[in-house]
C-alpha positions as CSV (number, residue, x, y, z in Angstrom):
1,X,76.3,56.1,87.9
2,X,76.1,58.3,85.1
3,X,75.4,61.4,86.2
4,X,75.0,63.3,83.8
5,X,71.6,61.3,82.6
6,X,70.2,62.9,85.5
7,X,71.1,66.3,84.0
8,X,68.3,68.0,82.3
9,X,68.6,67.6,78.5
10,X,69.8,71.5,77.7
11,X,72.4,71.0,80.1
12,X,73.0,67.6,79.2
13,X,74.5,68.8,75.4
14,X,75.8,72.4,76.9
15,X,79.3,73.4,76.0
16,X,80.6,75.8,78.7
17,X,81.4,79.6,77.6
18,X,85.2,79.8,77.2
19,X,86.5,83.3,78.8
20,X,89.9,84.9,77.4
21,X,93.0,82.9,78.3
22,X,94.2,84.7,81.6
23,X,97.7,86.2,81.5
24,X,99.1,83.9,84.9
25,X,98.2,80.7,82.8
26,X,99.9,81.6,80.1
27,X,102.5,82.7,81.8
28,X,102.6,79.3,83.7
29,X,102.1,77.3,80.8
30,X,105.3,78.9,79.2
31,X,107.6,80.4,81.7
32,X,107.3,83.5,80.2
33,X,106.9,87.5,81.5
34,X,105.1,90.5,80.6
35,X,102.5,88.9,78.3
36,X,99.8,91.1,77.0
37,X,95.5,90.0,77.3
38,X,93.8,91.9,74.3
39,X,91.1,88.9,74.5
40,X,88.3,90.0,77.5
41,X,87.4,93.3,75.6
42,X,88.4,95.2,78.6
43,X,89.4,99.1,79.7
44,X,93.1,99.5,79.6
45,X,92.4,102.3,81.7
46,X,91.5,100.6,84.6
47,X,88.9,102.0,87.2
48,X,88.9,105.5,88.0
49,X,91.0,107.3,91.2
50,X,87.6,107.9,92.8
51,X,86.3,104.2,92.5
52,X,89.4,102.9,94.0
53,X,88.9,105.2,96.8
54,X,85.5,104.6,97.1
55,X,86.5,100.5,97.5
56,X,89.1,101.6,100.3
57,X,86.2,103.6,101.8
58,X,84.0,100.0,101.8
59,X,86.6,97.8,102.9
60,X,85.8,97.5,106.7
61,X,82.0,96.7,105.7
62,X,83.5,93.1,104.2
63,X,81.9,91.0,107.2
64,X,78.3,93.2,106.3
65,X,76.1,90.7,104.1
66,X,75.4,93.3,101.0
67,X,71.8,95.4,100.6
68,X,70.1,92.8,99.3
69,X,68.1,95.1,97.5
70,X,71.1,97.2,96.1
71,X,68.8,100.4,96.3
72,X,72.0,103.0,96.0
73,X,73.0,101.4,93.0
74,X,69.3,101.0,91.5
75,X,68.5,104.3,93.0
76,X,71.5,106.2,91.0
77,X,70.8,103.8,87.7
78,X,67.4,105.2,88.0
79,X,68.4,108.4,88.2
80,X,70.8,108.6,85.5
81,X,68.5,107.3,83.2
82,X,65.6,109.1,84.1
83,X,63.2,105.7,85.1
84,X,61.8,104.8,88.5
85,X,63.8,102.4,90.8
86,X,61.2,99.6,90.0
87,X,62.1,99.5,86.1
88,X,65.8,98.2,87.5
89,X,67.1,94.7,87.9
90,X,70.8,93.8,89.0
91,X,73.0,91.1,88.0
92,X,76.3,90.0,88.4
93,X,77.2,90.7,85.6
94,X,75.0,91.0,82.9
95,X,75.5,87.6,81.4
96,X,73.5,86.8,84.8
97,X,70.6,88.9,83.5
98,X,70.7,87.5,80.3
99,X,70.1,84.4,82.4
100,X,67.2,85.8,84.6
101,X,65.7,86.5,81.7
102,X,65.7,83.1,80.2
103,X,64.6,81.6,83.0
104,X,61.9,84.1,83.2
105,X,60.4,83.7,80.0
106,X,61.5,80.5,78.3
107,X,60.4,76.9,78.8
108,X,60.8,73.7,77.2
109,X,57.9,74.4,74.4
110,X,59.3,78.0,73.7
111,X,62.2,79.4,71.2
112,X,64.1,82.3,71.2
113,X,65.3,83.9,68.5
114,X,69.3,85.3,67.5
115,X,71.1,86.5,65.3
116,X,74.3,84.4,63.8
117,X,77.6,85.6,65.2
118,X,75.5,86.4,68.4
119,X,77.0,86.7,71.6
120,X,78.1,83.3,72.7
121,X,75.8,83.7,75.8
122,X,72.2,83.9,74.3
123,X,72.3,80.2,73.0
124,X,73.9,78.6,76.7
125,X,70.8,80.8,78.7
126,X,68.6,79.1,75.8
127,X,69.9,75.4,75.8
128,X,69.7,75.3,79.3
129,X,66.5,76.2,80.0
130,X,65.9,73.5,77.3
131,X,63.9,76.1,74.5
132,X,65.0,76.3,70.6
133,X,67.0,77.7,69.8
134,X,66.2,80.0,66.4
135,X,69.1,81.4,64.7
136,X,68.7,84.1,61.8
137,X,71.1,84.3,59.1
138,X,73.4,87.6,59.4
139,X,74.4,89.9,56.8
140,X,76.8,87.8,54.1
141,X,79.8,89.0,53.4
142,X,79.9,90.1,50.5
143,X,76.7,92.8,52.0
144,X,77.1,96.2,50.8
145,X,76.2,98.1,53.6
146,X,77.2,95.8,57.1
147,X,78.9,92.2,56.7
148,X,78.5,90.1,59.2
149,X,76.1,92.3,61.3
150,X,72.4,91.4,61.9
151,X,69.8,90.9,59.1
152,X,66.9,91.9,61.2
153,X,63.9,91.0,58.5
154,X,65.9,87.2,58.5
155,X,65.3,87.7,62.5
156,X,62.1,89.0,62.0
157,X,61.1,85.8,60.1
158,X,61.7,83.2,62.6
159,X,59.7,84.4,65.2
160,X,56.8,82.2,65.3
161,X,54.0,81.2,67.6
162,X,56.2,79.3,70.3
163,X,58.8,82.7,70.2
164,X,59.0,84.3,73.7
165,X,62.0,86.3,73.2
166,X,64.5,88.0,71.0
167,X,68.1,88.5,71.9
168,X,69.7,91.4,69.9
169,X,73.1,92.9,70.5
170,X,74.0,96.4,69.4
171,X,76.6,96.9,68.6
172,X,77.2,92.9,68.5
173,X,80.1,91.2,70.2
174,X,82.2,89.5,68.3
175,X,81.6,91.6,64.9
176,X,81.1,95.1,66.2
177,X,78.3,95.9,63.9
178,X,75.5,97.8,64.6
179,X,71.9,99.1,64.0
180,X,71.0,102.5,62.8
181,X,68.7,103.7,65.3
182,X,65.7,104.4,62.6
183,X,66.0,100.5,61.5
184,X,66.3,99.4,65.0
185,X,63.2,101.4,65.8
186,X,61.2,100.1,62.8
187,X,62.0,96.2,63.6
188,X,60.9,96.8,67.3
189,X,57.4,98.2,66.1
190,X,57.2,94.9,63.9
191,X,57.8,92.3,66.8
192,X,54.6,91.2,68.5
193,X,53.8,93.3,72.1
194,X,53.7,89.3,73.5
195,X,57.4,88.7,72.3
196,X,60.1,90.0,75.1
197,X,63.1,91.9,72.9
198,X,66.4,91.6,74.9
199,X,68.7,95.2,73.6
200,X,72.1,94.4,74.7
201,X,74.2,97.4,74.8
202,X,76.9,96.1,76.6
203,X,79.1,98.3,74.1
204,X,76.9,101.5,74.2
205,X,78.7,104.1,75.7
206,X,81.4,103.1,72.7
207,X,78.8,104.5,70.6
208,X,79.2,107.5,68.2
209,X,76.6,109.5,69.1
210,X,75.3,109.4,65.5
211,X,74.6,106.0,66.0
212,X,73.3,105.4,69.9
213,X,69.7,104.6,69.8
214,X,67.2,106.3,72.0
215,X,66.8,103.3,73.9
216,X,65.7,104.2,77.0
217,X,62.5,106.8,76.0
218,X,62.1,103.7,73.8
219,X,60.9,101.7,76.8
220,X,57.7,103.6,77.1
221,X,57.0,103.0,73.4
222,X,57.5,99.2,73.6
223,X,56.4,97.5,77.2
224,X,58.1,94.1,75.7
225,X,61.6,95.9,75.5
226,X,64.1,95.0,77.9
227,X,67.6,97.1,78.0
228,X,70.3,95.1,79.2
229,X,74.1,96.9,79.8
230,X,77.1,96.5,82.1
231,X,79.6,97.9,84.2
232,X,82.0,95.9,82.9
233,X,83.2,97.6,80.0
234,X,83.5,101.8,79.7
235,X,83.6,101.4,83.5
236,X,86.2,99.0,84.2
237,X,84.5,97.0,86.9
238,X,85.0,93.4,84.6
239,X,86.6,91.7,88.0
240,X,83.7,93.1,90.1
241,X,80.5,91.4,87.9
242,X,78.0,94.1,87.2
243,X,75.2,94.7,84.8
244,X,71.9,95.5,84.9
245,X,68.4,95.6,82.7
246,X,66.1,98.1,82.2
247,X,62.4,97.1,81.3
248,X,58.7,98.2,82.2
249,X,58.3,97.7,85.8
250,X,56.0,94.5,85.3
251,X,58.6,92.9,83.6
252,X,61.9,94.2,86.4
253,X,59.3,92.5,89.1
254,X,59.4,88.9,87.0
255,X,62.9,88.8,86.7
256,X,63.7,90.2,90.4
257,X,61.7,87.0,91.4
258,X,64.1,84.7,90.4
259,X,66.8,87.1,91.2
260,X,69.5,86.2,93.9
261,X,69.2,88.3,96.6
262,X,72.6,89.0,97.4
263,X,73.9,88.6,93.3
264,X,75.6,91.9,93.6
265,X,78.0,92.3,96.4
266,X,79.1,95.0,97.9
267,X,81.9,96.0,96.5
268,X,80.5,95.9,93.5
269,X,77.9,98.1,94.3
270,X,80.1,100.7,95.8
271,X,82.3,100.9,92.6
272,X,79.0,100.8,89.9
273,X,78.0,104.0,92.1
274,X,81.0,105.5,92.3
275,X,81.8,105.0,88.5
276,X,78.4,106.8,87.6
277,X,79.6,109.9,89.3
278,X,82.8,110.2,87.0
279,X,81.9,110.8,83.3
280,X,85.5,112.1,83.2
281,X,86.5,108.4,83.0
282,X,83.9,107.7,80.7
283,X,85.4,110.6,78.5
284,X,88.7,109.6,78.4
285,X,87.9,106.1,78.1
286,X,85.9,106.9,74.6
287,X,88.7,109.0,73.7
288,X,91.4,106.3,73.7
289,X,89.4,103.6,72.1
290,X,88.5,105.9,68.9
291,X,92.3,106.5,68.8
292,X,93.2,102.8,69.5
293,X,90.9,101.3,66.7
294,X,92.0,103.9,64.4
295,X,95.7,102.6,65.0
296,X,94.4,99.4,64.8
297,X,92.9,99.7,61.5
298,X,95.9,101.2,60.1
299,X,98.1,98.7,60.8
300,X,95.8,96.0,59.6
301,X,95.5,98.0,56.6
302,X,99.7,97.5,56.5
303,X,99.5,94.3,57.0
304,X,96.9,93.1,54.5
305,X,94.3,92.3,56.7
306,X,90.4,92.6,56.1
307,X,88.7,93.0,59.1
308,X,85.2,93.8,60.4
309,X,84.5,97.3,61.0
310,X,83.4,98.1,64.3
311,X,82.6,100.9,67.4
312,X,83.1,98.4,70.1
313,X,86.2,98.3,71.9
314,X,87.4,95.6,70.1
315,X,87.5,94.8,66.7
316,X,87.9,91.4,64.5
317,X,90.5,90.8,61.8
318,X,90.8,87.9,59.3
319,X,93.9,86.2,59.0
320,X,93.1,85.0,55.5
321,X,93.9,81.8,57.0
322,X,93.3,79.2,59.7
323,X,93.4,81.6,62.5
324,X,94.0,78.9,65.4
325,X,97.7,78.1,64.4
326,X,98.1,82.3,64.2
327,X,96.5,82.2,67.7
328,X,99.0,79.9,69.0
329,X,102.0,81.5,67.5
330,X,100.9,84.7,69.4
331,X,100.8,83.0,72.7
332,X,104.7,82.7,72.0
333,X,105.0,86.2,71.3
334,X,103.3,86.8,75.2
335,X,100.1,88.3,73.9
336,X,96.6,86.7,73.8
337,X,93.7,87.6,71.5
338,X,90.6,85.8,71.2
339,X,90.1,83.3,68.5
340,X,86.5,83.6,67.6
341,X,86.1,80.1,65.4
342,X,83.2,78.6,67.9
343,X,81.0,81.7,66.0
344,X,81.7,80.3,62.6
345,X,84.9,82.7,62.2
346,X,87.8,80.4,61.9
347,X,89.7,82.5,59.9
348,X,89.1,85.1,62.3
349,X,90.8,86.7,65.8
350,X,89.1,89.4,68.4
351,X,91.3,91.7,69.1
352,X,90.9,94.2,72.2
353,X,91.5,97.7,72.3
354,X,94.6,98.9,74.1
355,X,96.6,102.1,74.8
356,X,98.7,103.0,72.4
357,X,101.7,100.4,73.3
358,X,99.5,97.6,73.6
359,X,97.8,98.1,70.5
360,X,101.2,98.6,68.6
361,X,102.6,95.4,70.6
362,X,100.0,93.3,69.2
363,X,100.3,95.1,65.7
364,X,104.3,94.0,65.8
365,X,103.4,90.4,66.8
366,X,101.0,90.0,64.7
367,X,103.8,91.1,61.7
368,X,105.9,88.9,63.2
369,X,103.4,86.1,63.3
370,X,102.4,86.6,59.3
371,X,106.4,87.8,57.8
372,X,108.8,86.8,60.5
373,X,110.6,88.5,62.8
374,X,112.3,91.7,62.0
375,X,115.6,92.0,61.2
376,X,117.4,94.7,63.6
């Protein structure tokens, strides 16, 4: 039997999100040591002293099934962002909100809307719930102002009738553009009340202030807004899965109804609680990734090498070239990046921030890549 005829069509034509090459199957694949991931957009500073502590504290509760309702964790979220505990929804992550959120609102006679060189995610939740997918030209490159980054009167044009939601990432993973906060706010007051508008700010707390929207007051202005961020990146918690949304309460009850109840366990919840308590992390955290895509820059600059500008913490260079043969030869050299070519980048590579030492690792392999090794 064919099974997959008995898949529904959006999963039927699906093509599974490809995470950052880990470092043990590299290391397998080529009997090598030491090898460097600057692929996964992760904190090189790990989680903080007092989340690791607060993990050793939770230990014996492992045999405990976790609060289903996670109300420490949506307590303190509501807390630090001065909402009520009913304007919270958890996820494991939050590409699982993302998902919630399809299910939620989408159906097989509805279309979402995205930008190009969107976050792989939004077109998988899409395709699988088996709604169109509507994707808005971004920026060309040759764009004064922001290449590559969202054209948000294109986005505004494909929302139509059947349009239930809009996805929009700021800044936007894999280009690390972004939205001034006055033009963000003008495009949300354009978008019909009856048309959900996903924020992603996965990469938020990476912000410049200059440029951090006020996205959260912004909820009481626009009822259709959902706020989506995570846990995973200025906290460090990527192994443990944890992300949230922030909405009107009406719309946090929708999505907790096709929540799992136990999607957050409780380790998880332990550290996301824990994390919110230390903004010295946070701090230092900000501090090395302005320094590390500073070093970044300059080497590309050494090296020749365009690359988007960006206040994630990552950033994504062109190679001027094919980049998957580039992307290979690095694998040699023990360090992995992120070739980006299922975005329409081929000539392009993701690069993670680092500490200083990875970041000028990478820099050296990538010389070495492009020029050949040097002599001694």
């Amino acid at each position: 039997m064919a099974y997959k005829e008995l898949a529904t069509k959006g999963v039927q034509g699906l093509t599974p999100y490809l995470p950052g090459k880990p470092v043990e199957e590299l290391e397998r694949e080529l009997g090598i040591t030491h090898s460097l991931k600057l692929a996964s957009n992760e904190n090189p500073l790990g989680p903080s002293a007092s989340v690791q502590k607060a993990l050793i504290t939770a230990l014996p509760l492992l045999h405990l099934y976790p609060d289903g309702s996670a109300h420490n964790l949506r307590h303190k979220l509501a807390q630090v962002h001065g909402l009520d505990m009913q304007q919270v929804t958890l996820g494991n992550g939050s590409n699982d909100v993302l998902e919630l959120i399809a299910r939620t609102f989408l159906t097989e006679q509805s279309s979402a809307v995205f930008s190009e060189y969107a976050f792989a995610v939004y077109p998988i939740v899409v395709q699988a719930v088996g709604a169109q997918a509507k994707v808005a030209n971004a920026y060309p490159v040759d764009h004064s102002s922001m290449p590559y980054g969202h054209d948000l009167d294109a986005m505004l044009s494909c929302i139509d009738k059947n349009t239930k939601v809009v996805f929009l990432a700021n800044p936007n993973n894999p280009t690390g553009t972004w939205i001034e906060p006055a033009v963000l706010h003008e495009f949300l007051t354009k978008v019909d009340a009856n048309v959900v508008v996903v924020l992603d700010e996965a990469y938020f707390e990476y912000m410049p202030d200059s440029l951090k929207p006020d996205s959260i007051n912004w909820l009481n202005l626009f009822p259709n807004l959902i706020i989506t961020r995570t846990f995973s990146k200025i906290h460090a918690l990527a192994g443990l899965r944890v992300g949230y949304a922030l909405s009107n309460a009406e719309i946090a009850d929708l999505l907790n109804r096709v929540r799992q109840p136990f999607n957050v366990n409780t380790m998880a919840q332990v550290a996301a609680c824990a994390a919110l308590d230390d903004e010295t992390h946070v701090v230092q955290s900000v501090m090395i990734n302005t320094q590390g895509l500073k070093q970044l820059m300059i080497g590309f600059d050494e090296l020749g090498l365009n690359y988007i500008q960006s206040i994630g913490n990552f950033i994504t260079v062109d190679m001027n070239q094919p980049a998957a043969p580039l992307y290979d030869a690095l694998l040699h050299e023990g360090v992995i990046v992120r070739p980006v070519a299922n975005y329409g980048l081929a000539n392009h590579l993701r690069i993670t921030v680092g500490s200083y030492q990875q970041n000028d690792r990478v820099l050296r392999a990538l010389d070495s890549v492009l020029n050949g090794p040097a002599n001694d």
